[in-house]
BADREN-944009 format. One record per atom (N, C-alpha, C, O): atom name; residue number from 1; y, x, z; residue in one letter. Coordinates in Angstrom, 2 decimals, always signed. Atoms other than C-alpha are relative to their C-alpha. Layout:
<rec CA,NUM,<Y,X,Z>,a>
...
This chain:
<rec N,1,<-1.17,+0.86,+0.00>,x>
<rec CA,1,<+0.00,+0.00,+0.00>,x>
<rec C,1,<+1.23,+0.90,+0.00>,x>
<rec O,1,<+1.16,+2.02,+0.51>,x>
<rec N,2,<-1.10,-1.25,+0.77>,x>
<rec CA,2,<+3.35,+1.75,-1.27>,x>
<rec C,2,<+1.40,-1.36,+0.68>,x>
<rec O,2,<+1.17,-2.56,+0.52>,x>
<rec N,3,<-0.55,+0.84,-0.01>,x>
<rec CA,3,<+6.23,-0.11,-0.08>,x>
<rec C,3,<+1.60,+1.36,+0.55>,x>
<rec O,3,<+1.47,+2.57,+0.76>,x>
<rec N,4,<-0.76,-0.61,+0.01>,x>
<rec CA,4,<+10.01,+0.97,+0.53>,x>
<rec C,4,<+0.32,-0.13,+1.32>,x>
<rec O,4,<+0.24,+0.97,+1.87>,x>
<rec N,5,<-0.16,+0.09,-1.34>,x>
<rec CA,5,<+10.87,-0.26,+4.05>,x>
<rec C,5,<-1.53,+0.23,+0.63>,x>
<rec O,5,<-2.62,+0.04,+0.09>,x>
<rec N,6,<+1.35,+0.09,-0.68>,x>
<rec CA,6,<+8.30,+0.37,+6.73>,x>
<rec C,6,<+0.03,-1.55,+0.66>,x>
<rec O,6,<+0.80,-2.51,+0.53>,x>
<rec N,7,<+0.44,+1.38,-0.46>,x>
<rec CA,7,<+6.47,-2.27,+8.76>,x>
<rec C,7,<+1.31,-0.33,+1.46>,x>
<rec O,7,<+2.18,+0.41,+1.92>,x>
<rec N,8,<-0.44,+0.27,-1.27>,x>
<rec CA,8,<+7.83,-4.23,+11.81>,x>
<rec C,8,<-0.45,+0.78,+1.38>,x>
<rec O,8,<-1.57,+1.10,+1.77>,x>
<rec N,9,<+1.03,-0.47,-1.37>,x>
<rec CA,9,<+7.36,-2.83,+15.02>,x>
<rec C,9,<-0.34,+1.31,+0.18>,x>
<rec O,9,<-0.33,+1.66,+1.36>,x>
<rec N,10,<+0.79,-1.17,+0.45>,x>
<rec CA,10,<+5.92,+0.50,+13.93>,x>
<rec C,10,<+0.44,+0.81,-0.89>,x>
<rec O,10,<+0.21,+0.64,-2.09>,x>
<rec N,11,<-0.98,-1.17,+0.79>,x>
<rec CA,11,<+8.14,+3.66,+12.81>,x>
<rec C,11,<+0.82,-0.68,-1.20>,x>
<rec O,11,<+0.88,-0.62,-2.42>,x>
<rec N,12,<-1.21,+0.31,+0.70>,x>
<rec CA,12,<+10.84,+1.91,+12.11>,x>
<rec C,12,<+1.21,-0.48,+1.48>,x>
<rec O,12,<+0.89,-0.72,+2.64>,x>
<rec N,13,<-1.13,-0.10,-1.01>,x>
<rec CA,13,<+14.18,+1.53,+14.16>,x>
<rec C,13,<+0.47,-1.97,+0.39>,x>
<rec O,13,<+0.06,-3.03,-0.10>,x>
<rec N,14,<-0.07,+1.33,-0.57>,x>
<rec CA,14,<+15.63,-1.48,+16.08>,x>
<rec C,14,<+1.23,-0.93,-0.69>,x>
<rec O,14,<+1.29,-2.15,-0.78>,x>
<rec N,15,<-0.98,+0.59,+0.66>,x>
<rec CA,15,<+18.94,-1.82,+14.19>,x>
<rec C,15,<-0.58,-0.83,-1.51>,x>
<rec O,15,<-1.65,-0.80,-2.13>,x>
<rec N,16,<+0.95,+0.98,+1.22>,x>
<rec CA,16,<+19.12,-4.59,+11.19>,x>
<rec C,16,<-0.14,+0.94,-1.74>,x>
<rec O,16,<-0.58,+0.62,-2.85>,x>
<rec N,17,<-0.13,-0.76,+1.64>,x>
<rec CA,17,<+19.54,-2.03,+8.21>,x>
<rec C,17,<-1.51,+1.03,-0.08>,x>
<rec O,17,<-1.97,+1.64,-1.04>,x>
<rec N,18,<+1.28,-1.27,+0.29>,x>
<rec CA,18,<+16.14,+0.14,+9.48>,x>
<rec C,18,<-0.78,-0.39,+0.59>,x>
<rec O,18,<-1.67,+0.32,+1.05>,x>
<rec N,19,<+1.65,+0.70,-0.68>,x>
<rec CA,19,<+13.78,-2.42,+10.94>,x>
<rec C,19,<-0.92,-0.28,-1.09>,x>
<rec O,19,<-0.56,-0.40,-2.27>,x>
<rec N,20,<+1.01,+0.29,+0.97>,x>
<rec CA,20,<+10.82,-3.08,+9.26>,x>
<rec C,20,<-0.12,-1.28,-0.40>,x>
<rec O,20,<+0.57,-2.13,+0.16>,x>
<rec N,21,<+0.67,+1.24,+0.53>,x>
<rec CA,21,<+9.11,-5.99,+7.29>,x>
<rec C,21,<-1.16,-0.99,+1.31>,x>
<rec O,21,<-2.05,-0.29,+1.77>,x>
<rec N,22,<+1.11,+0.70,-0.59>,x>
<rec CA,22,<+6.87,-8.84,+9.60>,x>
<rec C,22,<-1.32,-0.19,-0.98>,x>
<rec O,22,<-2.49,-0.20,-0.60>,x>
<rec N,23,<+0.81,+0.50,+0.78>,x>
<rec CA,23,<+5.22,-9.67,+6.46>,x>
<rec C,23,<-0.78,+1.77,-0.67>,x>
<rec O,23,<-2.00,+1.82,-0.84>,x>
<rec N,24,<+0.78,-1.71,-0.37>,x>
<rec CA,24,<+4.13,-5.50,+6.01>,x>
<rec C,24,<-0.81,+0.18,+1.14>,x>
<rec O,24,<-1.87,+0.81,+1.11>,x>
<rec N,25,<+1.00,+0.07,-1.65>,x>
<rec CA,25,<+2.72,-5.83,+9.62>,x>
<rec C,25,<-1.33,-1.13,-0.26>,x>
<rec O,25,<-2.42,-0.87,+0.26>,x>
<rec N,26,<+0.83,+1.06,+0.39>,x>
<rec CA,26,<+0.72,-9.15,+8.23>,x>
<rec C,26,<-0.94,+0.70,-0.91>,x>
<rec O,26,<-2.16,+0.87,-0.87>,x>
<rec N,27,<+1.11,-0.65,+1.17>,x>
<rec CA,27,<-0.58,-7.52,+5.46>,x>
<rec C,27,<-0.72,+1.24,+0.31>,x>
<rec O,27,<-1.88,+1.43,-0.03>,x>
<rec N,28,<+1.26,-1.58,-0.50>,x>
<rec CA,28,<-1.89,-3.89,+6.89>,x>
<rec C,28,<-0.91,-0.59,+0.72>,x>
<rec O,28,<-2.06,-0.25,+0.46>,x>
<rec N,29,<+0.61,+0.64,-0.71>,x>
<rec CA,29,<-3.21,-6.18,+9.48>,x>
<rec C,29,<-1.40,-0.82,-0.58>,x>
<rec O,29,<-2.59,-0.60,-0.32>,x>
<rec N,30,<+1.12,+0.88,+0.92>,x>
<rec CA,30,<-5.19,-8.79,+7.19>,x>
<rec C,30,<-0.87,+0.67,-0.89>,x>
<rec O,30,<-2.05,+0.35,-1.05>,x>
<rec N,31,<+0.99,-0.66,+1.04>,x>
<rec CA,31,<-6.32,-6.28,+4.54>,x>
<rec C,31,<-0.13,+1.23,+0.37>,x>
<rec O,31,<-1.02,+1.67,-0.36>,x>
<rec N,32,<+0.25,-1.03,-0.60>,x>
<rec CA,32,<-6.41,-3.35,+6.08>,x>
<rec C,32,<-0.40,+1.13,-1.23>,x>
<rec O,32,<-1.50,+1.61,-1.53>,x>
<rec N,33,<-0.18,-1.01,+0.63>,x>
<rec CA,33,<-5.37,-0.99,+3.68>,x>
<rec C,33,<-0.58,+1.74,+0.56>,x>
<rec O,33,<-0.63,+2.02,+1.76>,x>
<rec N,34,<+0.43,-1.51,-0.52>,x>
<rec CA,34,<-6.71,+3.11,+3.84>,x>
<rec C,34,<+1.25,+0.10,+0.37>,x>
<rec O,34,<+1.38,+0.26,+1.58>,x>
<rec N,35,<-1.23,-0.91,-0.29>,x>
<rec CA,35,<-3.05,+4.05,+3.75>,x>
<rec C,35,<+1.12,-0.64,-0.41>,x>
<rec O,35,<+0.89,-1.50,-1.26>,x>
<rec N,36,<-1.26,+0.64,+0.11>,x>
<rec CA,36,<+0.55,+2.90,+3.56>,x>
<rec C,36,<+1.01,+0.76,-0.20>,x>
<rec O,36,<+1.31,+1.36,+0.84>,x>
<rec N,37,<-1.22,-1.00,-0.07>,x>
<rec CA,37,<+3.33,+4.87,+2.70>,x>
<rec C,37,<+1.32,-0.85,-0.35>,x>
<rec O,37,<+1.42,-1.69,-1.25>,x>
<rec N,38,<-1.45,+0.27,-0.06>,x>
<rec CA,38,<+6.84,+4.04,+3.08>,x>
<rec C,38,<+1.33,+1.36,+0.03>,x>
<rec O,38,<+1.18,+2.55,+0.32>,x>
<rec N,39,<-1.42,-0.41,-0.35>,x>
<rec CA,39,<+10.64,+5.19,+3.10>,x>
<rec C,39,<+0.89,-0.33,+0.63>,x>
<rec O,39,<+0.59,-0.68,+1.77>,x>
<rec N,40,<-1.33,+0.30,-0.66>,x>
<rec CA,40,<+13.92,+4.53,+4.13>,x>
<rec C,40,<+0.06,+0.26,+1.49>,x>
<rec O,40,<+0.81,-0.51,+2.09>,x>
<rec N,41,<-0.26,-0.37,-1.55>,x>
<rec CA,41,<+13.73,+5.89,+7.76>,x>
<rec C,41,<+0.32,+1.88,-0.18>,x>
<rec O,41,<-0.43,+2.86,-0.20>,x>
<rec N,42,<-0.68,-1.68,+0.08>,x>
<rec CA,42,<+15.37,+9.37,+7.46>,x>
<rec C,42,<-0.62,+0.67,+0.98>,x>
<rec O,42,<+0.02,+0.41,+2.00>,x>
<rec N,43,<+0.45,-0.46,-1.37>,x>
<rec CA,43,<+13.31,+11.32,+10.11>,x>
<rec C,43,<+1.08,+1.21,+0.72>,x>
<rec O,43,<+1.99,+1.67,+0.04>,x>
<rec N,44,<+0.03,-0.70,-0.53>,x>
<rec CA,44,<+14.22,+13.53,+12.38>,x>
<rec C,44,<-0.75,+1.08,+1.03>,x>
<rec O,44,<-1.98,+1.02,+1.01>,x>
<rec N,45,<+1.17,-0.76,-0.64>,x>
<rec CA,45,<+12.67,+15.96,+14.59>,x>
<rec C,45,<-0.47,-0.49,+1.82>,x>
<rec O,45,<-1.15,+0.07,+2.69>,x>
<rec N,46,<+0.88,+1.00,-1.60>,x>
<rec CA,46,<+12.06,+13.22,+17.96>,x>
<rec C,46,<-0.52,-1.01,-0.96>,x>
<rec O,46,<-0.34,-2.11,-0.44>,x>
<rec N,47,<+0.58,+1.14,+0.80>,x>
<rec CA,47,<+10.32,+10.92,+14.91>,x>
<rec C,47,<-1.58,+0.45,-0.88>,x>
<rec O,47,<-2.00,+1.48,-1.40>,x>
<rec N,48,<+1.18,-0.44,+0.58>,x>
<rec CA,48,<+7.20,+10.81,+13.59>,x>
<rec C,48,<-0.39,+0.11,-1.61>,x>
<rec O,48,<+0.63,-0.17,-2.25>,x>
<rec N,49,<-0.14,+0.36,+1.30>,x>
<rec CA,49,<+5.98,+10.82,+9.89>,x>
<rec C,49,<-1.09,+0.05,-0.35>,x>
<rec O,49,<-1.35,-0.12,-1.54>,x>
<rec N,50,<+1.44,+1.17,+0.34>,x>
<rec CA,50,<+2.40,+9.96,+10.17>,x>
<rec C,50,<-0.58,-0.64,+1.32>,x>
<rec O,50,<-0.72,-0.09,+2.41>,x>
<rec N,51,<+0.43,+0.37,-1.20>,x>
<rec CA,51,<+1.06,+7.54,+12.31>,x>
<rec C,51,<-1.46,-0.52,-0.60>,x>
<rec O,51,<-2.04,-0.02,-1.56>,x>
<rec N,52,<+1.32,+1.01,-0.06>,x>
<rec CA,52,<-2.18,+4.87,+12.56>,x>
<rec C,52,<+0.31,-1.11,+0.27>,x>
<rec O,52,<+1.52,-1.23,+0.48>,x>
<rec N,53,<-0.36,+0.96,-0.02>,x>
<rec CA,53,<-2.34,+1.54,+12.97>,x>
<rec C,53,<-0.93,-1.36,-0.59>,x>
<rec O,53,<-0.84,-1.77,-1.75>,x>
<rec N,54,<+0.58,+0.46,+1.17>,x>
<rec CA,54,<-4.84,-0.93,+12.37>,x>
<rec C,54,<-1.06,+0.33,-0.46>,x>
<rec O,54,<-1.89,-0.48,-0.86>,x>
<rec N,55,<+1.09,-0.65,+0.80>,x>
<rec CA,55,<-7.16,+1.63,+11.10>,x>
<rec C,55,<+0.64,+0.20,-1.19>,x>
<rec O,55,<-0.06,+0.46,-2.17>,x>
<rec N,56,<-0.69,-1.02,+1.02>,x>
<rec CA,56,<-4.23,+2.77,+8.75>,x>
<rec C,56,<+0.53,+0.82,-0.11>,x>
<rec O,56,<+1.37,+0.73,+0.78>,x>
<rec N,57,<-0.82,-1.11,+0.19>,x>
<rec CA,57,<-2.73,+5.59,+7.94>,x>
<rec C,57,<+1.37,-0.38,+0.09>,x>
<rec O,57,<+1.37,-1.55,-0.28>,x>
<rec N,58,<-1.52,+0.04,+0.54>,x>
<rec CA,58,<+1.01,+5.41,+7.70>,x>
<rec C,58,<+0.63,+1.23,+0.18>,x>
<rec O,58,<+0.56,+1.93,+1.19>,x>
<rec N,59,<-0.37,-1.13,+0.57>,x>
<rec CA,59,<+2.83,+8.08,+5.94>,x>
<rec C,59,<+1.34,-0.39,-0.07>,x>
<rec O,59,<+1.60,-1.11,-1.04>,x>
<rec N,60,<-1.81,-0.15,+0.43>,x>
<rec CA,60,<+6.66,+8.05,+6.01>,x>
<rec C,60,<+0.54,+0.98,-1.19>,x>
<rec O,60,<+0.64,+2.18,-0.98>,x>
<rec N,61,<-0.23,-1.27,+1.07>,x>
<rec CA,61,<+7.77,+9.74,+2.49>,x>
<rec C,61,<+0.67,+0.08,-0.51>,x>
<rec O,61,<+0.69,+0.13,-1.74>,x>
<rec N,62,<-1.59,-0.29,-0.24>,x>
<rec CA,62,<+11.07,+10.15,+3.17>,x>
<rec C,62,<+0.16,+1.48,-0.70>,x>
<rec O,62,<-0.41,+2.43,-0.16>,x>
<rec N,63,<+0.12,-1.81,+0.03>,x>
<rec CA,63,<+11.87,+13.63,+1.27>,x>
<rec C,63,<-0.63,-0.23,-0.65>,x>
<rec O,63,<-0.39,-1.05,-1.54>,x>
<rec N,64,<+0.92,-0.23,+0.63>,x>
<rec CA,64,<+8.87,+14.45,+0.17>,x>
<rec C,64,<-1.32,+0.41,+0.65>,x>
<rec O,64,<-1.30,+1.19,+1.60>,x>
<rec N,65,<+1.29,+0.04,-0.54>,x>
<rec CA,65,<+5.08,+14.32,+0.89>,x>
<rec C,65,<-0.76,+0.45,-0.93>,x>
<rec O,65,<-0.54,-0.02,-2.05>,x>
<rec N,66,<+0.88,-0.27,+0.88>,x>
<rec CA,66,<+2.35,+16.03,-0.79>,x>
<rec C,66,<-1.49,-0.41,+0.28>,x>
<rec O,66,<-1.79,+0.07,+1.37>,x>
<rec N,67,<+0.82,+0.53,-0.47>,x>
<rec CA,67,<-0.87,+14.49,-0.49>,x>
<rec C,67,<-1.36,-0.24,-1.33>,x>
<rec O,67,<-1.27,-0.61,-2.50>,x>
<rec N,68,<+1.22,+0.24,+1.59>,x>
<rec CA,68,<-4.77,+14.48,-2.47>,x>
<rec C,68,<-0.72,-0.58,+0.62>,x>
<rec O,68,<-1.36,-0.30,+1.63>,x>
<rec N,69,<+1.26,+1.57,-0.70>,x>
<rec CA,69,<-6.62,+11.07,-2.01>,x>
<rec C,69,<-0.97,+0.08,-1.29>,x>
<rec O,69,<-0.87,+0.25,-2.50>,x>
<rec N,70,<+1.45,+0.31,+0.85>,x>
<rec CA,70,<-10.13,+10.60,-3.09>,x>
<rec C,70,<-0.25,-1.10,-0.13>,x>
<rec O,70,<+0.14,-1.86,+0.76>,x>
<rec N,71,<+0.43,+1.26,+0.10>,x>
<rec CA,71,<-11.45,+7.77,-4.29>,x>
<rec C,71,<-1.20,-0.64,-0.38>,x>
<rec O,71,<-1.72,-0.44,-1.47>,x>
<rec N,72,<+1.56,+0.99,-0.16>,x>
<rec CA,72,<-14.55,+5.57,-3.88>,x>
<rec C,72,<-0.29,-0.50,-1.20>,x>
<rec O,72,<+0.58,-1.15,-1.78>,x>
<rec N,73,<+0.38,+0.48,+1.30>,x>
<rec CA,73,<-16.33,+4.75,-6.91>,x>
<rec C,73,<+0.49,+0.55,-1.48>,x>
<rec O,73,<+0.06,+0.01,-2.50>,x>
């Protein structure tokens, strides 16, 4: 799941310009994606930029992320 804001709740901030999606929290939740990557949260160095969740990954890829996924089948 590729999306530009992150989820609700979960590495994302409390103000209204850098909170997350409810309906991103619904969906990692229901389908339970391998991995999620998002933007728009500028990190810093008290922030994280991978978490879990779910049994997902979440990747913040703010900047830039380099990353080699395998795939099933």
């Amino acid at each position: 799941l590729v999306a530009h804001s992150p989820m609700w709740g979960y590495m994302d901030r409390p103000d209204n310009t850098h909170q997350g999606f409810r309906a991103i929290r619904w969906l990692i939740r229901f389908f339970k994606p391998k991995y999620f990557f998002h933007g728009h949260i500028h990190i810093d160095s008290t922030e994280q930029r991978y978490g879990e969740i779910y049994g997902t990954k979440v990747i913040n890829s703010t900047g830039a992320v380099s990353m080699e996924l395998e795939f099933d089948g």
